[in-house]
VEXLODO-629350 format. One record per atom (N, C-alpha, C): y, x negated, z; residue number from 1. Coordinates in pm, whole numbers, plus 50000, padded with zeros to 5 digits. Atoms other than C-alpha are relative to their C-alpha. Example, Ala and Ser with C-alpha at 12.3 -4.5 7.8 and 13.67 -1.06 7.14 Angstrom:
 north  east    up num
 49881 49911 50000   1
 49550 48770 50780   1
 50120 49910 50000   1
 49881 50082 49994   2
 49894 48633 50714   2
 50109 50077 50073   2
//
This chain:
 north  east    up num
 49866 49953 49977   1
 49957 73871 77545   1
 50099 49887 50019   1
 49883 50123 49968   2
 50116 73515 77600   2
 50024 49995 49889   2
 49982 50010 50150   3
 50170 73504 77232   3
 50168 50020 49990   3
 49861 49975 50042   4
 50478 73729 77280   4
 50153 49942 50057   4
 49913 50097 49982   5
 50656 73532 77515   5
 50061 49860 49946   5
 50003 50103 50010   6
 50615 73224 77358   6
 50048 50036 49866   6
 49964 49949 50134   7
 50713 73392 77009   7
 50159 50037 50018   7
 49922 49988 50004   8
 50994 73503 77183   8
 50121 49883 50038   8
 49960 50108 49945   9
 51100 73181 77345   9
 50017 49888 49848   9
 49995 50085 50175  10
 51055 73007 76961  10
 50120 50045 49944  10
 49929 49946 50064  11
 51266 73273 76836  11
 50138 49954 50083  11
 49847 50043 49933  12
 51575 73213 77133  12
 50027 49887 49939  12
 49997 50178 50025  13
 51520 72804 77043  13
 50045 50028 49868  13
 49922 49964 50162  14
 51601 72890 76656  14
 50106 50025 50000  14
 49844 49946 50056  15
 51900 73083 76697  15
 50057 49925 50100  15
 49950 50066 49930  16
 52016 72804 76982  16
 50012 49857 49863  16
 49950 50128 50108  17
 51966 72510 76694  17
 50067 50035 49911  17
 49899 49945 50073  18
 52144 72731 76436  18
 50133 49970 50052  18
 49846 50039 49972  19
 52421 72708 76650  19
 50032 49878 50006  19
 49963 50095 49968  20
 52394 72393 76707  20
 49981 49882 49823  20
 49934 50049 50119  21
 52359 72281 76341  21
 50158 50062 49938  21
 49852 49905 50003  22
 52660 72525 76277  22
 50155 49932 50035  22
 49894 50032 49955  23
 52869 72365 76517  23
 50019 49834 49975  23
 50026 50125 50070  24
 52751 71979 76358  24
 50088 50039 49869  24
 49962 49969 50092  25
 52867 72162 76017  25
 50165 50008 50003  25
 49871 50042 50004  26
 53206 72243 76170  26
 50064 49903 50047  26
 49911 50122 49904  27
 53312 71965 76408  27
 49918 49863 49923  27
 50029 50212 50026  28
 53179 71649 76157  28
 50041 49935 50062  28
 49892 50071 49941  29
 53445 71502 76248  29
 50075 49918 50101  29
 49948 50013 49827  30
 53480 71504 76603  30
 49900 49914 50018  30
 50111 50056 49925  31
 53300 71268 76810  31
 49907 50085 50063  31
 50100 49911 49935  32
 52986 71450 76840  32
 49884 49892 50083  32
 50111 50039 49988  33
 52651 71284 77013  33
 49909 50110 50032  33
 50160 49906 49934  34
 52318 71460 77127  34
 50012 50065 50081  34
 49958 49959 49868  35
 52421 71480 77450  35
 50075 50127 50019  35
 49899 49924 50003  36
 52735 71671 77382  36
 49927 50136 49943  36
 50037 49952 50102  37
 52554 71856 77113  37
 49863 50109 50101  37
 50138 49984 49903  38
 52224 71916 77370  38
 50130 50122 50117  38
 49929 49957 49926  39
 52515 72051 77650  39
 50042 50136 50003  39
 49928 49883 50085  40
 52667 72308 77436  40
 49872 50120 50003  40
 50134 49902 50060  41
 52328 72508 77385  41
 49885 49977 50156  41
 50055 50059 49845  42
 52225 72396 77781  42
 49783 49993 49932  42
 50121 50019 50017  43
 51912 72205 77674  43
 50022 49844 50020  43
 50017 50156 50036  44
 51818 71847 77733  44
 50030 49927 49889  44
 50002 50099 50209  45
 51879 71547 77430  45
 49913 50027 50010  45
 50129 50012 50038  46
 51547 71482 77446  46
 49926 50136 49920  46
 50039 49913 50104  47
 51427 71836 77385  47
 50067 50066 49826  47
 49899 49966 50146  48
 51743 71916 77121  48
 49931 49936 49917  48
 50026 50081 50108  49
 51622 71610 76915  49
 49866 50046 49960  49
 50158 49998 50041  50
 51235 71735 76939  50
 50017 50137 49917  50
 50038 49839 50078  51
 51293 72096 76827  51
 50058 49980 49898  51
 49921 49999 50189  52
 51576 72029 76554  52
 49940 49910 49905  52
 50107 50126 50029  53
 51328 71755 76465  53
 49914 50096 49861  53
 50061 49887 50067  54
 51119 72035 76394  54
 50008 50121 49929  54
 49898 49910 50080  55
 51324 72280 76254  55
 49982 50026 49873  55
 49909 50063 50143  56
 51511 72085 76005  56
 49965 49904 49960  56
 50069 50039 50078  57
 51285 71817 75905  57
 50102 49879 50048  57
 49899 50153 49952  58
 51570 71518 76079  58
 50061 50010 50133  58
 49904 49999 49891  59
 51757 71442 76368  59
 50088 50049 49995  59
 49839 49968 49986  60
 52093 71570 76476  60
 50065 49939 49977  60
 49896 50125 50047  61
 52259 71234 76462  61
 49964 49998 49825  61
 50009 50018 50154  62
 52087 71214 76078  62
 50091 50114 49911  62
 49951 49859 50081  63
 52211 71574 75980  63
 50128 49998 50019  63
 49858 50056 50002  64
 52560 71468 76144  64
 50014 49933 49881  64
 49935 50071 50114  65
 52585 71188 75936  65
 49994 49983 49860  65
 50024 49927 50133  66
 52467 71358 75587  66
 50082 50079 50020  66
 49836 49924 50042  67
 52764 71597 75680  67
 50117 49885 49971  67
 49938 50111 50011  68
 52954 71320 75705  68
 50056 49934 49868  68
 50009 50063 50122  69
 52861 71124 75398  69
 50042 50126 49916  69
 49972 49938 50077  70
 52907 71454 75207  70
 50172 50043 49982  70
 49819 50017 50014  71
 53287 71489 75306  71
 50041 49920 49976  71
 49919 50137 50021  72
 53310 71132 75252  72
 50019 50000 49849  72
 50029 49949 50131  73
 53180 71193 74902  73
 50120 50080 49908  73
 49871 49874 50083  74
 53450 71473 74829  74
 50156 49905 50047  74
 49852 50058 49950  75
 53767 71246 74993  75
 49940 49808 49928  75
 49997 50145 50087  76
 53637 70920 74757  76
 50024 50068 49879  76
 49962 49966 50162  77
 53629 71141 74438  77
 50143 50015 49998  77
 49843 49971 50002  78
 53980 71233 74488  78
 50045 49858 49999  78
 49900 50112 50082  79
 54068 70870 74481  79
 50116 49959 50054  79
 49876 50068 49962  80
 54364 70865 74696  80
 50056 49950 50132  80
 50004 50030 49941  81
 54237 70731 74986  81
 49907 49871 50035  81
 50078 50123 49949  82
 54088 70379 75114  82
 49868 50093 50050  82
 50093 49980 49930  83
 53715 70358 75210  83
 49993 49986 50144  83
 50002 50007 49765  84
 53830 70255 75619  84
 50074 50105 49965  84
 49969 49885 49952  85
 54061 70582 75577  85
 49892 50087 50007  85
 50084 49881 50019  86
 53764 70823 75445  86
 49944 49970 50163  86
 50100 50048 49950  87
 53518 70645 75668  87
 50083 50067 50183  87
 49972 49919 49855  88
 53773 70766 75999  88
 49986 50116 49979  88
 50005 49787 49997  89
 53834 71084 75872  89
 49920 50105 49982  89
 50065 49965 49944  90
 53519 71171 75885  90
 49907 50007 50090  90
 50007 50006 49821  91
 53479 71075 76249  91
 49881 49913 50018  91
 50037 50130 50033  92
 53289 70748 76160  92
 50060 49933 50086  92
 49908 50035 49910  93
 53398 70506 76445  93
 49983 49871 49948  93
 50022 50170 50046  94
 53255 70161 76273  94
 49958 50015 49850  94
 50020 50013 50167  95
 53300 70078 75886  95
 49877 49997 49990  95
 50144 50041 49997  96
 52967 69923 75909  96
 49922 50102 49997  96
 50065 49905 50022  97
 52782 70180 75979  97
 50023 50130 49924  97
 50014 49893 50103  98
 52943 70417 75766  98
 49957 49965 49894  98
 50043 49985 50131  99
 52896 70224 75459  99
 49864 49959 50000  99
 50111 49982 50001 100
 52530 70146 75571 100
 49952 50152 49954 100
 50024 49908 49986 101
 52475 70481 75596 101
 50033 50101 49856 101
 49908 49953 50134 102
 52675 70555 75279 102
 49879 50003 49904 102
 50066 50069 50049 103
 52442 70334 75104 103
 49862 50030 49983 103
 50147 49919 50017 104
 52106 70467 75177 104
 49986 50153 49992 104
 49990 49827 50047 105
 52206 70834 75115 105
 50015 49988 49830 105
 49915 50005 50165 106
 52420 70758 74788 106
 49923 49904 49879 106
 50040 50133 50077 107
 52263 70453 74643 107
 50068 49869 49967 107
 49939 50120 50038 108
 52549 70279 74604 108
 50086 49983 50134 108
 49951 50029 49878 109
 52814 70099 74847 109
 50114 50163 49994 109
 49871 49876 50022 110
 53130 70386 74920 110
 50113 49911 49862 110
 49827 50021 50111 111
 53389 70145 74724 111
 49945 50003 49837 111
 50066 50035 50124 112
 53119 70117 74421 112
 50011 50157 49947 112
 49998 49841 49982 113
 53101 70529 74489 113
 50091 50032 49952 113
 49830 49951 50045 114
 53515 70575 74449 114
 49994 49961 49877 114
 49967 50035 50147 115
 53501 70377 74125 115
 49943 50108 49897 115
 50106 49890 50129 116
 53236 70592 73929 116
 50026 50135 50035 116
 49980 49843 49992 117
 53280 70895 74072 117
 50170 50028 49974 117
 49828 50009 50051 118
 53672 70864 73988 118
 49979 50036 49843 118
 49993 49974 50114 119
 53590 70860 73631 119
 49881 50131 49949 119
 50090 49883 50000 120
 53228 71070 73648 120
 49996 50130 49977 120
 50009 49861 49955 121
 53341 71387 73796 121
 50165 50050 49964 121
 49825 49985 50012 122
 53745 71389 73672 122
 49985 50131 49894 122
 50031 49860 50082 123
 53650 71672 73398 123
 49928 50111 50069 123
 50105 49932 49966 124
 53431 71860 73647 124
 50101 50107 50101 124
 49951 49927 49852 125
 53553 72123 73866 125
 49971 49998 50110 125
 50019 50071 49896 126
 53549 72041 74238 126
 49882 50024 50076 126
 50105 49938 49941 127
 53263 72287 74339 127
 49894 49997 49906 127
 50105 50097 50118 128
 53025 72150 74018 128
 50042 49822 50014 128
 49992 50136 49918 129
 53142 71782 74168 129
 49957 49984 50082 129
 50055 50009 49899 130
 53028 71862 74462 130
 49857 50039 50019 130
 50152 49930 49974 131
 52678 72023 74400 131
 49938 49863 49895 131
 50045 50135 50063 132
 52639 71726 74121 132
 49934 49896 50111 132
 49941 50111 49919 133
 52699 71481 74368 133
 49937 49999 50138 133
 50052 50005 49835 134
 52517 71561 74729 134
 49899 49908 49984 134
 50088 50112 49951 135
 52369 71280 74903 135
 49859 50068 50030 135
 50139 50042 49974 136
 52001 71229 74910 136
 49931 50018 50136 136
 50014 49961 49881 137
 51866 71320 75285 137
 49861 49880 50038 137
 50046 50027 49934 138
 51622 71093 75436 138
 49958 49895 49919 138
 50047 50143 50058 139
 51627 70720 75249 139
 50000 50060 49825 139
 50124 50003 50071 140
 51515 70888 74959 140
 50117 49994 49870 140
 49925 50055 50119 141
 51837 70740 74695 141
 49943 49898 49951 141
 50123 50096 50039 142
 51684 70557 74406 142
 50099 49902 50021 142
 49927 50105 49990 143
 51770 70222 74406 143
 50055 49949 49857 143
 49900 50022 50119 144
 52019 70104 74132 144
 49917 49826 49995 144
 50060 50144 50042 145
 51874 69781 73920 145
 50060 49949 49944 145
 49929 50141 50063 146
 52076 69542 73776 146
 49966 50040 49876 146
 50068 50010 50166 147
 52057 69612 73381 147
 50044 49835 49959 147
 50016 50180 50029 148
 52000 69240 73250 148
 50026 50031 49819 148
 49949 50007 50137 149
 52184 69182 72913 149
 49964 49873 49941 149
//
């Protein structure tokens, strides 16, 4: 009979990380951390990071910043903004680590990103640009090789 408590206690924890990817999905932007993120859904970091771990197959801070990179993605194709503007406006607080972060999702740097995808996706409609185009989730962008002429 402990089965059903513990089935039901799985099931509360699910629809508590839903919300709490949900509310990662709407507030990119905002200065989120764990903490904050953990608060909202009254659960420890530590446990937040172990269950959404388990979930969703990444961290919270990782799944933040793959929302992230993906709005960054849609405000470089457009073209009519600097990589330090994108990189604030989607609530990025150090270049550095956004275009690290850029970089091992995308494959390439963000300003290498604005160039190609400027010309790439300019015939495409914005919602076939955007499904083209989603970053890579956990390292796994190939790496670009030098073609040798």
């Amino acid at each position: 009979m402990s089965s059903r408590p513990a089935t039901a206690q799985h099931l509360r924890d699910l629809a508590l990380l839903r919300r709490v990817r949900d509310r990662i999905d709407r507030e990119y932007a905002q200065p989120l951390d764990v903490e904050a993120l953990a608060r909202g859904v009254n659960m420890s970091a530590g446990h937040l990071s172990r269950q959404f771990r388990l979930a969703y197959g990444e961290s919270p801070y990782s799944y933040l910043m793959t929302r992230r990179i993906e709005r960054a993605m849609a405000l470089l194709r457009r073209g009519d903004l600097s990589v330090t503007e994108v990189c604030f406006a989607v609530g990025c607080a150090s270049l550095g680590t956004f275009s690290t972060r850029f970089t091992e999702l995308v494959g390439m740097s963000p300003s290498t990103y604005r160039r190609r995808a400027a010309n790439a996706t300019a015939a495409l409609p914005p919602c076939v640009a955007k499904q083209v185009t989603r970053p890579v989730r956990n390292r796994e962008a190939p790496l670009i090789e030098p073609h040798l002429v």
